[in-house]
C-alpha positions in Angstrom: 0.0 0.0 0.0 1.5 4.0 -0.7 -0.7 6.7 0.7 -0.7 9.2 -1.9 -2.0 12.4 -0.8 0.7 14.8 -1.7 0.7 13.7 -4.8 -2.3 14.5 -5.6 -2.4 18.0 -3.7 0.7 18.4 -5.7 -1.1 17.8 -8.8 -3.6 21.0 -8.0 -6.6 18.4 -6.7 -8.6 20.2 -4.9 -12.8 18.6 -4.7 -14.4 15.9 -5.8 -18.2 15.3 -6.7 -19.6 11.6 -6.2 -22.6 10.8 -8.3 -24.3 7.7 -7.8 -25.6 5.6 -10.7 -26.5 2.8 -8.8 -28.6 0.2 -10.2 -30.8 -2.7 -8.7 -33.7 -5.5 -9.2 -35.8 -4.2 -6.4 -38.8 -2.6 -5.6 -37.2 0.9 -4.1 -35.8 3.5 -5.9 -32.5 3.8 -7.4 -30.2 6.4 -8.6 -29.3 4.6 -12.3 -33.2 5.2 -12.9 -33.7 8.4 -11.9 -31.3 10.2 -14.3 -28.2 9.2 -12.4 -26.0 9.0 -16.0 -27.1 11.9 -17.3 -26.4 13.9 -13.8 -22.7 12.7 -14.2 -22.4 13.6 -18.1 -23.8 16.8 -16.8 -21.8 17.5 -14.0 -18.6 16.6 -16.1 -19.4 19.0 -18.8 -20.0 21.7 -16.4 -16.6 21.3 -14.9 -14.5 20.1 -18.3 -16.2 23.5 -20.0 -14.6 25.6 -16.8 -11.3 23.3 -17.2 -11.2 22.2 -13.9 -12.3 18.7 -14.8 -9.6 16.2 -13.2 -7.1 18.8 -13.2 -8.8 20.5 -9.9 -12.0 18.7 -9.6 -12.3 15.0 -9.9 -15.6 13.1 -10.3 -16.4 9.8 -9.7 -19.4 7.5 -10.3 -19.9 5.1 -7.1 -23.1 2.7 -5.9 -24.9 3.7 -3.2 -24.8 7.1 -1.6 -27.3 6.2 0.9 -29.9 9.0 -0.7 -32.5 7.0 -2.6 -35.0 8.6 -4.7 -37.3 8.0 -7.8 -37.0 11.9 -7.7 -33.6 12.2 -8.9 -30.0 10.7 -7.9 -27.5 11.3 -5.2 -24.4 13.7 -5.0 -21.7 14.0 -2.3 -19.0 17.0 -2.9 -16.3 16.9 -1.0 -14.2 18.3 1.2 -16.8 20.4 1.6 -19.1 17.5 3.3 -22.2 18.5 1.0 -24.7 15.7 0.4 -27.8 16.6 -2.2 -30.5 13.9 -3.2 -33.2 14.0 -5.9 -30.8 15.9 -8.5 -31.6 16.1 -11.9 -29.7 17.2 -14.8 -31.4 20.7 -14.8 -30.5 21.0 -11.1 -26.2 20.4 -11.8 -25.1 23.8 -13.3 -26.9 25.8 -10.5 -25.3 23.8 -8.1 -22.4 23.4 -9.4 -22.4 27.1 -9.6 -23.3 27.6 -5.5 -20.7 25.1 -4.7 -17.7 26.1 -6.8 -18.4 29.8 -8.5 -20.0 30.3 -12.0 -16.6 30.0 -13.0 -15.7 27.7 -10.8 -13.1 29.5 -9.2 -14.1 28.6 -5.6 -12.2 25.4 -5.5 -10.5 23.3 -2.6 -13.1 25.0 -0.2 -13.8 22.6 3.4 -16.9 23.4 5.3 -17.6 24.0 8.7 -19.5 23.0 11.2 -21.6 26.3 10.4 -21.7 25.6 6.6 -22.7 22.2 7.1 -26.5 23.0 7.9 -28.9 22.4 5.6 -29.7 25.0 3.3 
């Protein structure tokens, strides 16, 4: 095993946005149904048209966040400890926009225990 993590600060990492696209044969509600490819394709093009994509910002597509919904998927951005259910595609670029800038120049960003509160 090598921890890494000054290689990657080194590297000008600074967030990364989890979408789920979780899939499954059951009766609830899952995040691969309710738009959860289309949320990442969106929330890459937001950041690779600001060219932050993996240079700053890198995204990653995982299974369950935990956040279920028919509604819409589930997005964790981090370090900033924000959690968001029920997202759409329409819903990522003002998001994306509140949580990083319009031009995304509010990267690499941890919250507080004040900033952590629902909105």
């Amino acid at each position: 095993m090598r921890e890494r993590t000054s290689d990657v600060y080194e590297n000008g990492f600074t967030d990364h946005v989890l979408v789920c696209t979780n899939a499954r044969d059951s009766e609830y509600a899952a995040c691969a149904e309710a738009h959860g490819d289309a949320v990442l394709e969106t929330v890459t093009s937001w950041l690779r048209d600001r060219g932050v994509f993996w240079s700053r910002v890198h995204v990653a597509e995982t299974s369950c966040l935990g956040l279920c919904s028919a509604d819409g998927t589930a997005v964790a951005i981090h370090p900033r400890g924000r959690w968001y259910s029920d997202v759409t595609p329409e819903d990522v670029p003002p998001l994306l926009a509140e949580e990083f800038g319009t031009d995304a120049s509010r990267l690499g960003i941890e919250s507080t225990t004040s900033e952590v509160e629902p909105r």
